[in-house]
Each structure stands twice: as C-alpha cells, then as structure tokens.
DRENDO-1510 file (C-alpha; in Angstrom, 1 decimal, always signed):
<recs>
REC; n; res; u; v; w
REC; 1; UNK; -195.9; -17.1; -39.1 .
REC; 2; UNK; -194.2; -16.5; -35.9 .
REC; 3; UNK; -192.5; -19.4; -34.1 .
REC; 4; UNK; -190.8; -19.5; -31.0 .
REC; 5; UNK; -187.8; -22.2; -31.2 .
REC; 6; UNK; -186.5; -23.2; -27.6 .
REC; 7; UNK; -182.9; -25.2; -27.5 .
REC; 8; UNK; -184.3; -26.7; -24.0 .
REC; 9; UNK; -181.1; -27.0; -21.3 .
REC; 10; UNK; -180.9; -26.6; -17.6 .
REC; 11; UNK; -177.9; -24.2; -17.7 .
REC; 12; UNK; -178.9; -22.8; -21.3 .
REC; 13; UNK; -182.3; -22.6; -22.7 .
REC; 14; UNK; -181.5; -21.1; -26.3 .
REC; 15; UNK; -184.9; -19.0; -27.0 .
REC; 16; UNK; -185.1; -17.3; -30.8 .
REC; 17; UNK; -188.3; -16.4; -32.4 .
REC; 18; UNK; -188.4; -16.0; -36.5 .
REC; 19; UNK; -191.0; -14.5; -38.5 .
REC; 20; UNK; -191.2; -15.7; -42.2 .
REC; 21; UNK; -193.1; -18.0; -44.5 .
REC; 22; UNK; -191.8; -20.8; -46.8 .
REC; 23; UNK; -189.8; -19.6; -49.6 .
REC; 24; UNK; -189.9; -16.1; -48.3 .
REC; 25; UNK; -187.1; -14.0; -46.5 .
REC; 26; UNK; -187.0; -14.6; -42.9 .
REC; 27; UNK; -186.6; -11.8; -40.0 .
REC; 28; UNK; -185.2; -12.5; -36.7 .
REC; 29; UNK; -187.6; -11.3; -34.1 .
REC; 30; UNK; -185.7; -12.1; -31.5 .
REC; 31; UNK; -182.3; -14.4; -29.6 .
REC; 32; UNK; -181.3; -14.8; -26.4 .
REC; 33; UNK; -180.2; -17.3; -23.7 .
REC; 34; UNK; -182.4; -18.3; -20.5 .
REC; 35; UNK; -179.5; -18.9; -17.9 .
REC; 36; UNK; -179.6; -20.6; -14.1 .
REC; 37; UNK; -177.1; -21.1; -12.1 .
REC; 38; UNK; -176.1; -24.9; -11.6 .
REC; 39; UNK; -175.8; -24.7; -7.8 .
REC; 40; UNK; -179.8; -24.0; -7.6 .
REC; 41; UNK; -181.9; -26.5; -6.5 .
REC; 42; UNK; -183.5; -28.0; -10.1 .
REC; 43; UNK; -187.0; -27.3; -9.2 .
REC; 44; UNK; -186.0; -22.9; -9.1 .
REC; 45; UNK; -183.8; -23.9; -11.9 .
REC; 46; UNK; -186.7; -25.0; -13.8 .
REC; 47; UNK; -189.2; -22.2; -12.4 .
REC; 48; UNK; -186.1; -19.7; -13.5 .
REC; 49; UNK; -187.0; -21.4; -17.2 .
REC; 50; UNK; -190.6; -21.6; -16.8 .
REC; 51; UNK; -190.3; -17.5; -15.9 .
REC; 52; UNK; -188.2; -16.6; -18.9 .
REC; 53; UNK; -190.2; -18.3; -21.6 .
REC; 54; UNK; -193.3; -16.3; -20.3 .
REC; 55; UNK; -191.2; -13.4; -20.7 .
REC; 56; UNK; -190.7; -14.2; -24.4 .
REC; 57; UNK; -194.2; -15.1; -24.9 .
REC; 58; UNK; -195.6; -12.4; -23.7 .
REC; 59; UNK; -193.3; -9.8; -25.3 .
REC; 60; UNK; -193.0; -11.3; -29.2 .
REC; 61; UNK; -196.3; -13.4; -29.1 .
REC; 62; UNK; -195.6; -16.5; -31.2 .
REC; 63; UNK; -198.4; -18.3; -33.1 .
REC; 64; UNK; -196.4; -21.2; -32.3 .
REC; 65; UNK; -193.5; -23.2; -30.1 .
REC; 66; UNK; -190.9; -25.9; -31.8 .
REC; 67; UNK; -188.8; -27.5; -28.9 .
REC; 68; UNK; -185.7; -29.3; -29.8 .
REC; 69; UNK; -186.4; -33.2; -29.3 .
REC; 70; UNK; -185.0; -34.6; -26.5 .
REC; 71; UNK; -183.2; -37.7; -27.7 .
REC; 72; UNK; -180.9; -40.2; -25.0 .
REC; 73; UNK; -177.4; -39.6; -24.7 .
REC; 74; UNK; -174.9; -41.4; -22.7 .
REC; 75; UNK; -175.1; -38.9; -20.2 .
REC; 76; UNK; -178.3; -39.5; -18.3 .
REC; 77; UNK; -178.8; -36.2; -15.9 .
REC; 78; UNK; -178.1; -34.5; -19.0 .
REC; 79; UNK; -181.5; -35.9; -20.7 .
REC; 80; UNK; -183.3; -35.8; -17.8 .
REC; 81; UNK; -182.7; -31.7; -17.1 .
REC; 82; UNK; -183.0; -31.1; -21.3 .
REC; 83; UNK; -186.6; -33.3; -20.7 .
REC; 84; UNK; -187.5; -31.0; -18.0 .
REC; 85; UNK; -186.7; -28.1; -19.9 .
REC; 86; UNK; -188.8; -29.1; -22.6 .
REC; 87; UNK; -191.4; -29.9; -20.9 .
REC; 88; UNK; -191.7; -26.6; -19.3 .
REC; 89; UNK; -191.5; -25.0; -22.6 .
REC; 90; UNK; -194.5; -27.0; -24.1 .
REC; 91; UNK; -196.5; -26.6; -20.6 .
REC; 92; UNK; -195.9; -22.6; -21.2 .
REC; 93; UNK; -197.0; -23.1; -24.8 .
REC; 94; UNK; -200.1; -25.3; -23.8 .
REC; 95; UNK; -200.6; -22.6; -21.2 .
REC; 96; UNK; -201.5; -20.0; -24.1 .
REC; 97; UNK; -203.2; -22.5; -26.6 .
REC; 98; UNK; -200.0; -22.5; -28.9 .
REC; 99; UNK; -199.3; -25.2; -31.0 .
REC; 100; UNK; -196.1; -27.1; -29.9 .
REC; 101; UNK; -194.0; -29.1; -32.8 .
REC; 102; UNK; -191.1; -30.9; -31.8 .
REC; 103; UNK; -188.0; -31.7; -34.0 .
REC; 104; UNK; -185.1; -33.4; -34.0 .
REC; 105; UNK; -181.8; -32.2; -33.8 .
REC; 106; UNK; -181.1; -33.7; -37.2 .
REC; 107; UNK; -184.3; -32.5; -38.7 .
REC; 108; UNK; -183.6; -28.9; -37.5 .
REC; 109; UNK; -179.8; -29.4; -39.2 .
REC; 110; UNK; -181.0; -30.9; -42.2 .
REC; 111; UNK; -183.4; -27.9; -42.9 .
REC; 112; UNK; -181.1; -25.5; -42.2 .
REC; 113; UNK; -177.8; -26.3; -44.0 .
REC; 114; UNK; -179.3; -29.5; -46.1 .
REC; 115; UNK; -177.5; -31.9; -44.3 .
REC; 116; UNK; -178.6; -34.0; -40.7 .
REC; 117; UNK; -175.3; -34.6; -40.0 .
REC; 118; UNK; -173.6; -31.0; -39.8 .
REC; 119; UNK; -172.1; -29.4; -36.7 .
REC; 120; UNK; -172.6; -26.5; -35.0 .
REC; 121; UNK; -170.6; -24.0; -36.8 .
REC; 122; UNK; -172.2; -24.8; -40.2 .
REC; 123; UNK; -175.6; -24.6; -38.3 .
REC; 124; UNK; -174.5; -21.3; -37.1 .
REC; 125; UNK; -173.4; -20.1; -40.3 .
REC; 126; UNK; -176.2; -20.8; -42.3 .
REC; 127; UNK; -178.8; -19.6; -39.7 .
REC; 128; UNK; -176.6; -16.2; -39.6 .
REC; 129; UNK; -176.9; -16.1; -44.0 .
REC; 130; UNK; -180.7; -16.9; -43.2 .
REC; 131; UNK; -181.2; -14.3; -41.3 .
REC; 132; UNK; -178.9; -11.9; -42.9 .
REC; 133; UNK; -177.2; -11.2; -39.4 .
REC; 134; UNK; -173.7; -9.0; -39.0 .
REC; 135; UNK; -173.0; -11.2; -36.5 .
REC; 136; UNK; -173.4; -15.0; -35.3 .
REC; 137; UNK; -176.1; -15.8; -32.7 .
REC; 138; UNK; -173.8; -16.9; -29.5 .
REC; 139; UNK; -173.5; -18.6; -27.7 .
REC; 140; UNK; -174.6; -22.1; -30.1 .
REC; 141; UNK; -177.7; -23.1; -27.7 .
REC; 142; UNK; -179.4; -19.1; -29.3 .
REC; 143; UNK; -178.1; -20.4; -32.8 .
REC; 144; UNK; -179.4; -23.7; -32.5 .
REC; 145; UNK; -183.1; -22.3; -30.9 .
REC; 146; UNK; -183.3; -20.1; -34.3 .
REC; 147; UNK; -182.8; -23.1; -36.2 .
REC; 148; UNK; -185.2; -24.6; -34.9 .
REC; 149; UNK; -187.7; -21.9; -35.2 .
REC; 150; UNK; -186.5; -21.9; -38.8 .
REC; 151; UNK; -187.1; -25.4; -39.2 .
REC; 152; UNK; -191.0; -25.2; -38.2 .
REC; 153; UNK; -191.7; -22.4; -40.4 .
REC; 154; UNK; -190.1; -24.2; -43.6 .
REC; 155; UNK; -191.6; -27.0; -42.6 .
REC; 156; UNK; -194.0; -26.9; -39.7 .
REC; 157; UNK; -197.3; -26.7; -41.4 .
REC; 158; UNK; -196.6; -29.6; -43.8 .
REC; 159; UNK; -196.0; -31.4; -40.9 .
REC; 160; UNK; -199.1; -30.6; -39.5 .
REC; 161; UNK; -201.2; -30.7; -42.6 .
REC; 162; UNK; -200.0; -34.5; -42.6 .
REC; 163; UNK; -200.6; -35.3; -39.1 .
REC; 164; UNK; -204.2; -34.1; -39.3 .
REC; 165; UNK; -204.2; -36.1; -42.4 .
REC; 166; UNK; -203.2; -39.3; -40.8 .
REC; 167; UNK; -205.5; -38.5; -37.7 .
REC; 168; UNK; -208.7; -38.5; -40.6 .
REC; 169; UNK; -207.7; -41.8; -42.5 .
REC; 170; UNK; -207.5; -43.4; -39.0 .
REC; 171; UNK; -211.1; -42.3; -38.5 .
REC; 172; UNK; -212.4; -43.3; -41.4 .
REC; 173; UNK; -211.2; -47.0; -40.9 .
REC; 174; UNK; -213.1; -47.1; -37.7 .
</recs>
C-alpha cells in the first residue's frame, strides 16, 4: 500500500508518502515540505497547498491520504489555518476518489515509537530506523507527515475493516 501522510500547516505542510504493508519493511517514496509565505493573503496561501498536494498526487499516486487530526490548541488562528490545511488535503484526496483516514497526533506517535506521549525527536528517530534513512527527515513537519503515513499503513486497514464493520451492525438493527 501506498499512503500519502500530510502534517497539514499554513506555513508547513509536511507531505511524505510510504510504501509498505504490516509487518513488512517499509520504503520511503517520497518527503518534502509545501511552504507559503506568511505575508500572502490565506486564500493563495491555501491555493499554494491545494497546488503542491496535486503535485504529489499526481507524481507518486497514493492509494490513499492520512491527514494529521486537527485537535484545539490554545492558539486559535493556529487551528483554524492547520483546519484549512486539512481540509484542502482531504478535498484533493476526495478529488481523486482516495480514501482519507485521519489520525491523531498521539495515535501517529504511539504507532511509531510505542508511546502517545513522545516528542518530536523520538518520532523523528524512530521514523528515520523505519525507514532505514542516512539522514533524519527535516525539518519535524516532513518527519511527522511520514509518521503519519506510517501510522495508516500499520494500522489503516484495521481501522477501516472496523468502521465498515460498525456501519453493517448499525444496519442490521434498523
């Protein structure tokens, strides 16, 4: 499976795409960084985004898009650019037909070094053993976009094979 993880962010949109299976090697397909300038008006900001994901799309063709969660913070324009950048990053994977996951930042830790609560440097340093890099994924927005592409192929199709179960029982109680 190919997965396309996106670290959504106005300033930095951390794209990596992974190729692997569960309990398989995994190969790094791709890393990189979408960047806009923060004296742009947020709409080009976001159609800056919207332009670099289709980029990446089109070039490594995922089967499918995990976008980091957007979860509230104290710092409210923060959430509201990271929610528009996510949501440009599902449109442009709804766009294709691609399935779209969304995890948590803890989930997306958790998979990757065992533990929700770790910081970036361990995330970066088990994704870089992962992948059997030379080097760490920089800046921590790429590291954090493979994680998350890592997460949904380790655990991305249990989570949908549950989902779909769920969606069934309810339709059988009807």
């Amino acid at each position: 499976m190919r997965v396309l993880g996106v670290d959504p962010g106005l300033t930095r949109c951390g794209v990596g795409v992974v190729e692997g299976v569960p309990g398989a090697p995994l190969t790094l397909v791709h890393v990189g960084v979408i960047r806009t300038d923060a004296d742009l008006d947020p709409a080009e900001r976001l159609l800056r985004i919207e332009q670099g994901l289709e980029r990446v799309l089109e070039e490594f063709s995922p089967e499918a898009v995990a976008v980091e969660r957007v979860f509230a913070q104290h710092n409210v324009s923060t959430v509201i650019g990271t929610a528009q950048a996510a949501g440009v990053a599902m449109l442009c994977a709804a766009r294709r037909g691609l399935p779209v996951a969304t995890h948590t930042p803890s989930e997306a830790k958790a998979a990757i070094t065992g533990s929700g609560r770790a910081d970036k440097a361990q995330v970066t340093l088990m994704v870089t053993r992962l992948l059997r890099l030379s080097a760490a994924p920089k800046p921590a927005d790429a590291a954090d976009a493979l994680a998350l592409a890592i997460c949904h192929v380790w655990r991305g199709d249990a989570q949908a094979r549950l989902a779909a179960a769920v969606r069934r029982g309810r339709g059988a109680r009807r």
